[in-house]
DRENPA-3360 file (N, C-alpha, C; in nm, 2 decimals, always signed):
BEGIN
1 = XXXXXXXX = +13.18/+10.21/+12.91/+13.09/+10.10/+12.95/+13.17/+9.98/+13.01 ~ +13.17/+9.96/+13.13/+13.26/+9.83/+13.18/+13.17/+9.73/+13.22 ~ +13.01/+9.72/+13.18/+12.90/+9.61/+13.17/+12.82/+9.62/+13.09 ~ +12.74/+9.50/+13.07/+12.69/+9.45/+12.93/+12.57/+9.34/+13.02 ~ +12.45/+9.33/+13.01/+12.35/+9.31/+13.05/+12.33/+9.19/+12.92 ~ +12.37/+9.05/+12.95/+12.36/+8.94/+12.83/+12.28/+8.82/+12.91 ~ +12.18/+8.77/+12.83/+12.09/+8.65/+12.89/+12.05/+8.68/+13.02 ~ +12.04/+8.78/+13.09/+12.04/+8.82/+13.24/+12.09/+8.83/+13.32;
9 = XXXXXXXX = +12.20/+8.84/+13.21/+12.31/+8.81/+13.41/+12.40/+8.98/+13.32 ~ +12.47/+9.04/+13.44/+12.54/+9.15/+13.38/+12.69/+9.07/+13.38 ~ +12.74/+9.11/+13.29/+12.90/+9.07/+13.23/+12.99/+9.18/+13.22 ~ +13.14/+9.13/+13.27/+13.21/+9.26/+13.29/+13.30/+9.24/+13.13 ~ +13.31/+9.40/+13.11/+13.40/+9.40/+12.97/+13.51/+9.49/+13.00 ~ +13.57/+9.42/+13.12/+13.70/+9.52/+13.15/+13.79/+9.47/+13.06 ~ +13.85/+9.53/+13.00/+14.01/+9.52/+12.92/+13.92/+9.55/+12.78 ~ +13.75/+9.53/+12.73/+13.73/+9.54/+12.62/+13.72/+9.69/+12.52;
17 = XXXXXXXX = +13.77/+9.69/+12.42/+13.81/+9.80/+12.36/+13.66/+9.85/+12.34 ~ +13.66/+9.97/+12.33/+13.45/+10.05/+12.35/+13.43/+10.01/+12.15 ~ +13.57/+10.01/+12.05/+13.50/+10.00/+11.93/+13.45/+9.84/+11.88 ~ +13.49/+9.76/+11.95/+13.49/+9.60/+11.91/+13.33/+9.57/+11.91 ~ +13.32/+9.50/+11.79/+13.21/+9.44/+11.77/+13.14/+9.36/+11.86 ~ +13.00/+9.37/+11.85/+12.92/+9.31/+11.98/+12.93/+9.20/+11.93 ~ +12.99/+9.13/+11.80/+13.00/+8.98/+11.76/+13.09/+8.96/+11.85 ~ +13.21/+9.02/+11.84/+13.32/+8.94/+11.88/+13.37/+8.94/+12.02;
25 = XXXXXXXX = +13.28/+9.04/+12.12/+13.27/+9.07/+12.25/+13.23/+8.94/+12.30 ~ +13.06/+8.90/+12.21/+13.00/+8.76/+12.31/+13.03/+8.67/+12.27 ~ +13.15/+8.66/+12.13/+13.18/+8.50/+12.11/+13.36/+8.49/+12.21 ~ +13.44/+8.58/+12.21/+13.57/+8.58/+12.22/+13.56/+8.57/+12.41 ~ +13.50/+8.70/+12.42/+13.54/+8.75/+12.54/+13.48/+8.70/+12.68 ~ +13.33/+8.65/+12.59/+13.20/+8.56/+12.70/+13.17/+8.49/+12.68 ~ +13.19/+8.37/+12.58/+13.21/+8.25/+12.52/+13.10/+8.20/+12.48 ~ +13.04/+8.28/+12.42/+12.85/+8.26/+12.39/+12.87/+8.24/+12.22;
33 = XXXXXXXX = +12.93/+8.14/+12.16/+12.95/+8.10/+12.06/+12.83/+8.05/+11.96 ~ +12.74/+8.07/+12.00/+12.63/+8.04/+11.90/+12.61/+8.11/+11.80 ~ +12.63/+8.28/+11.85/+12.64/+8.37/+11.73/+12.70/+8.39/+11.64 ~ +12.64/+8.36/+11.50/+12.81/+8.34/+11.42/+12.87/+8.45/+11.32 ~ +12.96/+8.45/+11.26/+13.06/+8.54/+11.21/+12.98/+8.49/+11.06 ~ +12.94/+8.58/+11.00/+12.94/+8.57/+10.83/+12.97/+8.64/+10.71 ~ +12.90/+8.74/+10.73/+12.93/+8.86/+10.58/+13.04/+8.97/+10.68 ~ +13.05/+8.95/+10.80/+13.13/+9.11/+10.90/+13.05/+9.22/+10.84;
41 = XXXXXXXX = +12.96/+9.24/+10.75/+12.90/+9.40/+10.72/+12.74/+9.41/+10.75 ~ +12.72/+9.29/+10.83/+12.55/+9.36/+10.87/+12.44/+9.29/+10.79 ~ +12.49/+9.19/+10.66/+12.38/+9.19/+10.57/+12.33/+9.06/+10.56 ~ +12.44/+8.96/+10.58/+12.37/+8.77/+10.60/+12.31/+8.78/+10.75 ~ +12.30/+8.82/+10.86/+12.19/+8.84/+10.93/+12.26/+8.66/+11.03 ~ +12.38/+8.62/+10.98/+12.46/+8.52/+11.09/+12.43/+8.57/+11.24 ~ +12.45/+8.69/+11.23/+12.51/+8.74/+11.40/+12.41/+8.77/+11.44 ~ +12.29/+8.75/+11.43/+12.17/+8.80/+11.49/+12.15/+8.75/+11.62;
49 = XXXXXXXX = +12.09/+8.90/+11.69/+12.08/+8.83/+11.85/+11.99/+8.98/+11.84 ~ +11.91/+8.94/+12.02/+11.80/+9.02/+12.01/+11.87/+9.15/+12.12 ~ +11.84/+9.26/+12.05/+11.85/+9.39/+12.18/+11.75/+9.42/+12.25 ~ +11.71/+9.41/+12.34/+11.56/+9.44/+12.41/+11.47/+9.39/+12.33 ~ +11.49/+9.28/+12.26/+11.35/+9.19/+12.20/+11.35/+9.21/+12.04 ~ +11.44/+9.33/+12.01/+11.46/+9.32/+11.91/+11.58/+9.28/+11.78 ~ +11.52/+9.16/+11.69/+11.66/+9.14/+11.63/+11.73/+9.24/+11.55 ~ +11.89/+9.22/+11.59/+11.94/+9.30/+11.55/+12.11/+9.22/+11.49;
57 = XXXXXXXX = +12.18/+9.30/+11.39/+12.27/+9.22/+11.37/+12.42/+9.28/+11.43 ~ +12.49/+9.19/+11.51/+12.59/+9.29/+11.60/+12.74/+9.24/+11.53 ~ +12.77/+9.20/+11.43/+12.88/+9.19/+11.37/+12.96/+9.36/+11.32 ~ +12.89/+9.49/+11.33/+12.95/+9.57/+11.27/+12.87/+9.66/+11.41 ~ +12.80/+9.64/+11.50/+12.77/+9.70/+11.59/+12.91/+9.73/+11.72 ~ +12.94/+9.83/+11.76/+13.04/+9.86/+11.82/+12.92/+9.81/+11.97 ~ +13.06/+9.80/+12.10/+12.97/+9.70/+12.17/+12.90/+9.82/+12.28 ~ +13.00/+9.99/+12.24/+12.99/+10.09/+12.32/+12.84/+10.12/+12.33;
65 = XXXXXXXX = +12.76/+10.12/+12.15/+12.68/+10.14/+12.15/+12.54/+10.09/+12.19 ~ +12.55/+9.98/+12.25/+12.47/+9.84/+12.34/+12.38/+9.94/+12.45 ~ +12.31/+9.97/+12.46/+12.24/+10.01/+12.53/+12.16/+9.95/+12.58 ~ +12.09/+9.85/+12.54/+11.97/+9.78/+12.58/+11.99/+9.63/+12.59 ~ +11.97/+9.54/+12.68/+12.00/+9.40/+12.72/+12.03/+9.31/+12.61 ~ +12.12/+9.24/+12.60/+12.16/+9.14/+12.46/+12.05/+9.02/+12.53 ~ +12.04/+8.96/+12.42/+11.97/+8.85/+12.46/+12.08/+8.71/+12.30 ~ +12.13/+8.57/+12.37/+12.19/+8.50/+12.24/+12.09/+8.41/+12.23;
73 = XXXXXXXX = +12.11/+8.33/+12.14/+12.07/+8.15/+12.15/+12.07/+8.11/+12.26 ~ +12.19/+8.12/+12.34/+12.20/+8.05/+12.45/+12.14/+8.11/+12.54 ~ +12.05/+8.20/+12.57/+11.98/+8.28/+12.64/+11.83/+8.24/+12.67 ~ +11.81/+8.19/+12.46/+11.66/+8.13/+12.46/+11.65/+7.98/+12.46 ~ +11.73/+7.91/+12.51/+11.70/+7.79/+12.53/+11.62/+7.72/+12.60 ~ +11.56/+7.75/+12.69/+11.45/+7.74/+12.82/+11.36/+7.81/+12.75 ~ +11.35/+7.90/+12.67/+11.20/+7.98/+12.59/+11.12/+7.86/+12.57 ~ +10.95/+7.89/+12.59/+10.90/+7.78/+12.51/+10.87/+7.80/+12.34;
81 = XXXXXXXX = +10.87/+7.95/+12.29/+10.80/+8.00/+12.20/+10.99/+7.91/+12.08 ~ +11.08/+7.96/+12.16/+11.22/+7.90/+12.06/+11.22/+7.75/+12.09 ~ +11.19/+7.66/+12.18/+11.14/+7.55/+12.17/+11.02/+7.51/+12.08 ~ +10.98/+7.59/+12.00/+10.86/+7.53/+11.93/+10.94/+7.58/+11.79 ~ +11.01/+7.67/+11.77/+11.09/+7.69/+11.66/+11.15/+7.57/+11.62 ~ +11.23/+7.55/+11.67/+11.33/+7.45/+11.68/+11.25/+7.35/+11.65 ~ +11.12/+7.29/+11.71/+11.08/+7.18/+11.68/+11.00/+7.19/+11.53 ~ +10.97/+7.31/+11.49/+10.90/+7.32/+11.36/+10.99/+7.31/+11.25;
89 = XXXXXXXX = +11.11/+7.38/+11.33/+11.26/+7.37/+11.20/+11.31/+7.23/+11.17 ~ +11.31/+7.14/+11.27/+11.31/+6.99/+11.24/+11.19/+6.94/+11.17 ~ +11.08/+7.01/+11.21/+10.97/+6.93/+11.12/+10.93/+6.91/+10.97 ~ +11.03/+7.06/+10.97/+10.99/+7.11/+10.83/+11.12/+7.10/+10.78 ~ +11.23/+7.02/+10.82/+11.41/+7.04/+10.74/+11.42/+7.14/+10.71 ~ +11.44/+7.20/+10.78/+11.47/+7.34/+10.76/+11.65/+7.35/+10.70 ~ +11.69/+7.25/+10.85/+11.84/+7.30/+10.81/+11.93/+7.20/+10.74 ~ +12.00/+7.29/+10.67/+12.09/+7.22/+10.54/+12.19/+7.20/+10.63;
97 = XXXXXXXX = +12.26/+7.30/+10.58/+12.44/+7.34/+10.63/+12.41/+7.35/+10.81 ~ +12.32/+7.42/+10.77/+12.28/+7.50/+10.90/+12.34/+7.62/+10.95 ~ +12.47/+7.64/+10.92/+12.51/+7.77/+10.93/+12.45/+7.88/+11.00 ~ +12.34/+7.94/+10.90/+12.31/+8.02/+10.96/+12.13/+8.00/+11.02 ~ +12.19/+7.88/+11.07/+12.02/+7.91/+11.17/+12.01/+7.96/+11.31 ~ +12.14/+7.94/+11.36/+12.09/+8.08/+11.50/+12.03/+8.17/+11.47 ~ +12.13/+8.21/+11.34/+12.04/+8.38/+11.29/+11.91/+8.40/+11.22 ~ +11.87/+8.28/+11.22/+11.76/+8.28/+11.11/+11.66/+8.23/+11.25;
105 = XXXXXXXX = +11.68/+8.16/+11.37/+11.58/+8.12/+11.46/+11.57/+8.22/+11.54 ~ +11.65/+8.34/+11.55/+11.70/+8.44/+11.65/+11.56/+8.56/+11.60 ~ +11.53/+8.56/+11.45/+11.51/+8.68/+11.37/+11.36/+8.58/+11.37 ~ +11.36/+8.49/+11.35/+11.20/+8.41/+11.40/+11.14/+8.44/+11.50 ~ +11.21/+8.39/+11.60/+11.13/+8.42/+11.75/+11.17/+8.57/+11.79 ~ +11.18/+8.70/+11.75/+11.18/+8.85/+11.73/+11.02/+8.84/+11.67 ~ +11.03/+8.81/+11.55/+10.89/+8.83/+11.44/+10.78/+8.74/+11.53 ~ +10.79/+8.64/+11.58/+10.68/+8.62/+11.61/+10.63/+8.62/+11.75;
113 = XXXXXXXX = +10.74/+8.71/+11.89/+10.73/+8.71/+11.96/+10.60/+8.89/+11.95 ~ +10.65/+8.98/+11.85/+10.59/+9.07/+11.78/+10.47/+9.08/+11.72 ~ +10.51/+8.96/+11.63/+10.35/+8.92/+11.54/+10.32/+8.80/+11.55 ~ +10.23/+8.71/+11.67/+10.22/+8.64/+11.66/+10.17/+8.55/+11.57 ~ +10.06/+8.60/+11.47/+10.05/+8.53/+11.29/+10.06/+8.62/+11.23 ~ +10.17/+8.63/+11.16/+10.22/+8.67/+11.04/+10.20/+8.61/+10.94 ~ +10.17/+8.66/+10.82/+10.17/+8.65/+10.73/+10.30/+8.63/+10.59 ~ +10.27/+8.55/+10.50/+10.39/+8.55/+10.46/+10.50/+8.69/+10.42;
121 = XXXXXXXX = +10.38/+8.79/+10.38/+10.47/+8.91/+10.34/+10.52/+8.97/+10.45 ~ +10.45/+8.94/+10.56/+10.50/+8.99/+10.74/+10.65/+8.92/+10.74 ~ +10.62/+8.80/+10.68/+10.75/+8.69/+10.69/+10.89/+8.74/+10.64 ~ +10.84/+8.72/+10.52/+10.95/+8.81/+10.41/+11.01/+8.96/+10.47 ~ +10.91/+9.01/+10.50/+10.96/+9.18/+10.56/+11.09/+9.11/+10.66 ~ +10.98/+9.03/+10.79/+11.11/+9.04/+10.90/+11.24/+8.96/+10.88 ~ +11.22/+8.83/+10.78/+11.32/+8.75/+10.74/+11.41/+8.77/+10.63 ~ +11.48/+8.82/+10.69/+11.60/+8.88/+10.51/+11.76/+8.83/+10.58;
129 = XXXXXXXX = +11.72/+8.75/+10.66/+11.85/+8.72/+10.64/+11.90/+8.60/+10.56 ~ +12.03/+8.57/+10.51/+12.07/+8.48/+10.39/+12.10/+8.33/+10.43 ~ +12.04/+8.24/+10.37/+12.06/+8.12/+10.35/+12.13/+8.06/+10.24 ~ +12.22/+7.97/+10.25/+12.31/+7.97/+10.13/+12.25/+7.82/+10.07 ~ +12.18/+7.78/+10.14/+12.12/+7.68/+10.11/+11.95/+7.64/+10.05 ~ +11.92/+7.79/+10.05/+11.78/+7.85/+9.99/+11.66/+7.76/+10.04 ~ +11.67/+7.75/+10.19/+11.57/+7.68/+10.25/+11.44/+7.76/+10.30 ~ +11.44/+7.89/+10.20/+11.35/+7.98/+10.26/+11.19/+8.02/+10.26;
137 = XXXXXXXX = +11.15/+7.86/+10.17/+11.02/+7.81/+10.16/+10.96/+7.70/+10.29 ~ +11.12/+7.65/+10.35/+11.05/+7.56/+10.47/+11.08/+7.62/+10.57 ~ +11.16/+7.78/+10.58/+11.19/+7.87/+10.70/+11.01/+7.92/+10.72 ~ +11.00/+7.99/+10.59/+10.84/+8.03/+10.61/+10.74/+7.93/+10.60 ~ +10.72/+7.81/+10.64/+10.67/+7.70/+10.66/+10.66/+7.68/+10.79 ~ +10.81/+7.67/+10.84/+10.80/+7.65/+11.00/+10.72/+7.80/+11.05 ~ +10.77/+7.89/+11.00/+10.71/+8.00/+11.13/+10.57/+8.02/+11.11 ~ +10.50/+7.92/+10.96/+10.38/+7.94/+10.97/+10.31/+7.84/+11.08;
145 = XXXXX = +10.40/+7.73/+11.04/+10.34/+7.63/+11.19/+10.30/+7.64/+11.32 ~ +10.45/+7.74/+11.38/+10.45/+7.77/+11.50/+10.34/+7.85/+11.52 ~ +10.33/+8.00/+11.44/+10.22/+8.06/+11.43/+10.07/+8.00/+11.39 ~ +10.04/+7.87/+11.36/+9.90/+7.83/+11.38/+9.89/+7.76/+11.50 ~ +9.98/+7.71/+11.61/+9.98/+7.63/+11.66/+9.93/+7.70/+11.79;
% end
């Protein structure tokens, strides 16, 4: 693979090793730093970014195996649907530390680009990734907002 289809534009990964993680591909190599490094094994849900619409977590994802268009944070900033995230996530303080809210706004606008009202057990299913700051009564607050709005 010597391209990589990210935010819409294709990106070259010449010199990039085929096993290196799709974390460290779009933060080192393409300087798309939003996605962040947390557990390295797949399970705090930091690295989240979408593959063809879907979230997925690329910290233990080899970048060989990328098949389908990356999309980061910095990708959805013009979205209006992640513009209403972000404004719900303020509304509702969402973020503590904030750490890990790319990954947690990334796995939001996936779920409700999907299901546009979800429900809280819809919530819970698609939201598992970890907050160290156990904001995950005003995470599912905001996405209920966006989703009545």
């Amino acid at each position: 693979m010597d391209t990589l289809r990210v935010n819409g534009e294709t990106r070259s990964l010449a010199g990039v090793a085929p096993d290196t993680p799709l974390l460290w591909v779009l933060r080192d190599e393409l300087g798309l730093t939003a996605t962040k490094f947390g557990c390295g094994v797949a399970a705090c849900g930091a690295c989240t970014v979408h593959l063809n619409g879907e979230a997925t977590r690329c910290c233990v994802l080899p970048v060989s195996a990328v098949q389908a268009p990356v999309t980061t944070m910095e990708g959805l900033q013009s979205d209006p649907l992640m513009q209403r995230l972000q404004a719900a996530w303020l509304r509702m303080q969402v973020p503590q530390c904030g750490y890990c809210q790319t990954g947690m706004l990334m796995a939001a606008h996936a779920l409700l680009r999907s299901n546009p009202r979800p429900d809280d057990v819809a919530i819970d299913a698609a939201i598992t990734n970890l907050c160290r700051c156990g904001t995950y009564g005003r995470i599912r607050a905001a996405i209920r907002w966006v989703a009545s709005a």
